[in-house]
C-alpha positions as CSV (number, residue, x, y, z in Angstrom):
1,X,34.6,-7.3,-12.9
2,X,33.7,-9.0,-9.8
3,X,34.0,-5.4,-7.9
4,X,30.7,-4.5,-10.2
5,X,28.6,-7.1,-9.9
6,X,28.7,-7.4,-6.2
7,X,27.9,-3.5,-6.2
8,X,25.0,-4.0,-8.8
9,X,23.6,-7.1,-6.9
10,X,23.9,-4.6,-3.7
11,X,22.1,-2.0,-5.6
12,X,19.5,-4.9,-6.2
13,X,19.0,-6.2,-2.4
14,X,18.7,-2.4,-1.2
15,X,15.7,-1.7,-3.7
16,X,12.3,-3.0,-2.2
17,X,8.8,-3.1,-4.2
18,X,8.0,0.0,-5.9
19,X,4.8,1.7,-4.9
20,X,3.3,0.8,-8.4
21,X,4.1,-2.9,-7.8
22,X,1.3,-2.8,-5.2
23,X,-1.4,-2.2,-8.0
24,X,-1.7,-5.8,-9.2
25,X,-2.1,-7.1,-6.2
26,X,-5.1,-4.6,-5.3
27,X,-6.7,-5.0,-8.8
28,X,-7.1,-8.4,-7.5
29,X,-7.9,-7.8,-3.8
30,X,-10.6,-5.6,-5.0
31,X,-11.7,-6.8,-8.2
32,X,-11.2,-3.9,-10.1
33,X,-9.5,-2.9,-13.2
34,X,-5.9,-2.2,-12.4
35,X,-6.4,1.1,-14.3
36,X,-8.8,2.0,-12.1
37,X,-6.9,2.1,-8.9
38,X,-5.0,4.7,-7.2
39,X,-2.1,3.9,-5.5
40,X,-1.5,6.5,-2.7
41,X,1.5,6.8,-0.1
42,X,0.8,7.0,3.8
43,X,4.1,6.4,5.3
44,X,7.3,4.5,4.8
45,X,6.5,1.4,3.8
46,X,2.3,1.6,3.9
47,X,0.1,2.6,0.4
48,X,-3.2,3.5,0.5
49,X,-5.3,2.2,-2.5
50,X,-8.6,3.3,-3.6
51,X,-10.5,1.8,-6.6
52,X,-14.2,0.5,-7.8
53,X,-15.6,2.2,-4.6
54,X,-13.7,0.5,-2.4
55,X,-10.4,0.9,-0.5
56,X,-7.5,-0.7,1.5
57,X,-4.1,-0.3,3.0
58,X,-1.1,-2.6,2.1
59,X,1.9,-3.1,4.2
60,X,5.5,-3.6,2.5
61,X,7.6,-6.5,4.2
62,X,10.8,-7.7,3.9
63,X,13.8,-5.7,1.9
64,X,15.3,-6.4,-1.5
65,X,14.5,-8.7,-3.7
66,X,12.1,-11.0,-0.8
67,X,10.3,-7.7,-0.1
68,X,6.4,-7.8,-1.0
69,X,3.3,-5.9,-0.8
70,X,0.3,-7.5,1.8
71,X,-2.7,-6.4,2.4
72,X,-3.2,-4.9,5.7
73,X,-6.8,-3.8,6.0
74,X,-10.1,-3.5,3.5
75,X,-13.0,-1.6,3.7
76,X,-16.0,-0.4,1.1
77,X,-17.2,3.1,0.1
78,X,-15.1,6.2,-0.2
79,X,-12.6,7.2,2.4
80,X,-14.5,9.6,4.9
81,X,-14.4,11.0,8.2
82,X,-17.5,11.9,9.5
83,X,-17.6,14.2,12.6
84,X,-19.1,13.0,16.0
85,X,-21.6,15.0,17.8
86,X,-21.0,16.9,21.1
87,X,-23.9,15.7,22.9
88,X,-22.7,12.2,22.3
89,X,-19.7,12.2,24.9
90,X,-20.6,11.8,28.5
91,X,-20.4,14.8,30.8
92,X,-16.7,14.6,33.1
């Protein structure tokens, strides 16, 4: 009996914060609904979130059970990349 429970509480430590975990937290950070934000993976361990016009990026630290989502960077308006002109480098 002792065998399982220190492999369940192993299981336990291993598992960090789901992705969908992070979605309170943003609701909050961006005062928006919760059903209103989309929770999007960038890498291991980063989420992109998008909601109510804004967005922001969310960092996962710790492991197991200590692990949490924070909140990395913020920014407002829909996630864009706008091109730069030619003319505006400098000549080498």
């Amino acid at each position: 009996m002792r065998g399982g429970f220190l492999a369940l509480s192993l299981v336990f430590l291993a598992c960090g914060p789901s992705i969908g975990s992070v979605a309170p937290q943003a609701a909050f950070d961006l005062d928006c609904p919760e059903e209103e934000v989309e929770v999007v993976p960038i890498s291991e361990g980063v989420v992109g979130v998008n909601g109510c016009g804004q967005r922001a990026t969310y960092v996962r630290t710790g492991n197991g059970i200590g692990a949490n989502w924070i909140l990395s960077s913020k920014a407002k308006g829909p996630a864009r990349v706008k091109p730069v002109p030619e003319d505006t480098y400098p000549e080498m």
